[in-house]
MARVODREN-363950 format. One line per field, with one value per residue (C-alpha): chain; x, y, z; residue in one letter; residue number from 0. Coordinates in nm, 4 decimals, always signed. Each point is the difference from the previous one (the first is absolute). Example, Ala and Ser with C-alpha at 12.3 -4.5 7.8 and 13.67 -1.06 7.14 Angstrom:
chain: (A A) $
u: (+1.2300 +0.1370) $
v: (-0.4500 +0.3440) $
w: (+0.7800 -0.0660) $
resn: (A S) $
resi: (0 1) $
% end
This chain:
chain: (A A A A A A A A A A A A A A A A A A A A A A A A A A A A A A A A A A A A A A A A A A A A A A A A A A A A A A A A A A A A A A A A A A A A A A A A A A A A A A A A A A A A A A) $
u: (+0.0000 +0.1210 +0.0890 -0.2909 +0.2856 +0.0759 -0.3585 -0.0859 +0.3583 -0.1274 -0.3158 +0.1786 +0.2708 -0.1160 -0.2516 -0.1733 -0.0188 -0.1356 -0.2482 -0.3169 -0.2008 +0.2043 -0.1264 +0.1119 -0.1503 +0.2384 -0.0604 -0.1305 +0.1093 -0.2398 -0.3219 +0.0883 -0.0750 +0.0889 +0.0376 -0.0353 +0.2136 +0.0455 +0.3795 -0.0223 -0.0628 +0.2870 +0.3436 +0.4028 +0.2470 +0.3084 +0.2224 -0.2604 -0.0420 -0.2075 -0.3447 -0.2271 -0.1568 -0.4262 -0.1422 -0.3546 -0.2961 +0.0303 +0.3493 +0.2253 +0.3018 -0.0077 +0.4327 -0.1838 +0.2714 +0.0269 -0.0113 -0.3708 -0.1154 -0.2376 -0.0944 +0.0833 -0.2567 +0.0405 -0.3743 -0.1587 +0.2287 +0.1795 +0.3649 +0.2182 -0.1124 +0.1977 -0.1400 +0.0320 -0.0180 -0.3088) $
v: (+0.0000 +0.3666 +0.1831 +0.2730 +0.2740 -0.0885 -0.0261 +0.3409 +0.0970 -0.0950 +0.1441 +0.3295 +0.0061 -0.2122 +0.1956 -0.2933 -0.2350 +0.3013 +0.1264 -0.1847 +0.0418 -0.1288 -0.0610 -0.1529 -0.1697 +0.0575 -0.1111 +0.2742 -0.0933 +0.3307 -0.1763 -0.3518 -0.0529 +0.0637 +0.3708 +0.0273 +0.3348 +0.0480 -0.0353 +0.4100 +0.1018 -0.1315 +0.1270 -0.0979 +0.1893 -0.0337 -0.0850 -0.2345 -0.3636 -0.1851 +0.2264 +0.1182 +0.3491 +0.0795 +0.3141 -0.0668 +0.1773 +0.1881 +0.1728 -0.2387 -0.1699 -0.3558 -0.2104 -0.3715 -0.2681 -0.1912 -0.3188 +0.0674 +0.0358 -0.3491 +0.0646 +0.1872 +0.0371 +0.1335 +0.0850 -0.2100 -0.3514 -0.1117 -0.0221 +0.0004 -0.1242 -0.0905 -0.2577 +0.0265 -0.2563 +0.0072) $
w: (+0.0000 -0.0677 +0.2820 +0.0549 -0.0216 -0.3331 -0.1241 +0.1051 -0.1451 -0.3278 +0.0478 +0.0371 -0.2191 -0.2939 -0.2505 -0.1746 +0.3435 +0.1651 -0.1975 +0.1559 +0.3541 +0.2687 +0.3405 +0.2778 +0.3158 +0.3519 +0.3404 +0.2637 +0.3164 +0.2261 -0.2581 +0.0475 -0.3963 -0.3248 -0.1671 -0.3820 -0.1534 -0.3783 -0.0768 -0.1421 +0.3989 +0.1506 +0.0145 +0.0808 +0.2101 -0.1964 +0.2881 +0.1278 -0.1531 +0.2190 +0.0529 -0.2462 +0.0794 -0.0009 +0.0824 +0.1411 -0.0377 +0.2779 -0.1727 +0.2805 -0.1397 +0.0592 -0.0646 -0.0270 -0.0327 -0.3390 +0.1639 +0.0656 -0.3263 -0.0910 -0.3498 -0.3152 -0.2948 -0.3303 -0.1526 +0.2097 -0.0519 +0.3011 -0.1174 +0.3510 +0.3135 +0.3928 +0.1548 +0.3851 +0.2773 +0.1742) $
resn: (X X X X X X X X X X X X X X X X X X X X X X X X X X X X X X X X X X X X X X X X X X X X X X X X X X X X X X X X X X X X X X X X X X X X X X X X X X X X X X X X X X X X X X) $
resi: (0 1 2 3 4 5 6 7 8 9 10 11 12 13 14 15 16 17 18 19 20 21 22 23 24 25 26 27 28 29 30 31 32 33 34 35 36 37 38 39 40 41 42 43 44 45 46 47 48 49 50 51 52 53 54 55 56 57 58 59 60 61 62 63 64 65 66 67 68 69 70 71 72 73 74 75 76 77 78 79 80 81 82 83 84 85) $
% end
């Protein structure tokens, strides 16, 4: 499997790959479920290459560790997923 830094590497940086509607499913630990953000609202510190960063609705920055992200899709198809022990 790719490593989920790589896949949203090449969602970034490669034109044709990218060109699509990528979301991705993470792991909120405060909910106790599953968030779903579009790809287009997250964001990378450049000096930081283990969190992902959301703002939420209420304008709050949220640094959410890669290694909680479940589930990528790419128009609607499931093509990366972590399975976790239960």
């Amino acid at each position: 499997m790719l490593p989920i830094h790589e896949l949203l590497n090449r969602i970034r940086w490669d034109d044709e790959f990218g060109r699509g509607d990528f979301r991705l499913l993470y792991y909120d630990r405060k909910k106790d479920g599953m968030i779903e953000v579009p790809v287009k609202q997250i964001y990378f510190d450049s000096n930081d290459h283990f969190d992902f960063n959301l703002v939420d609705e209420s304008g709050v920055t949220h640094s959410i560790p890669l290694h909680r992200i479940r589930q990528v899709y790419r128009d609607g198809k499931l093509i990366w997923e972590r399975h976790v022990n239960d």
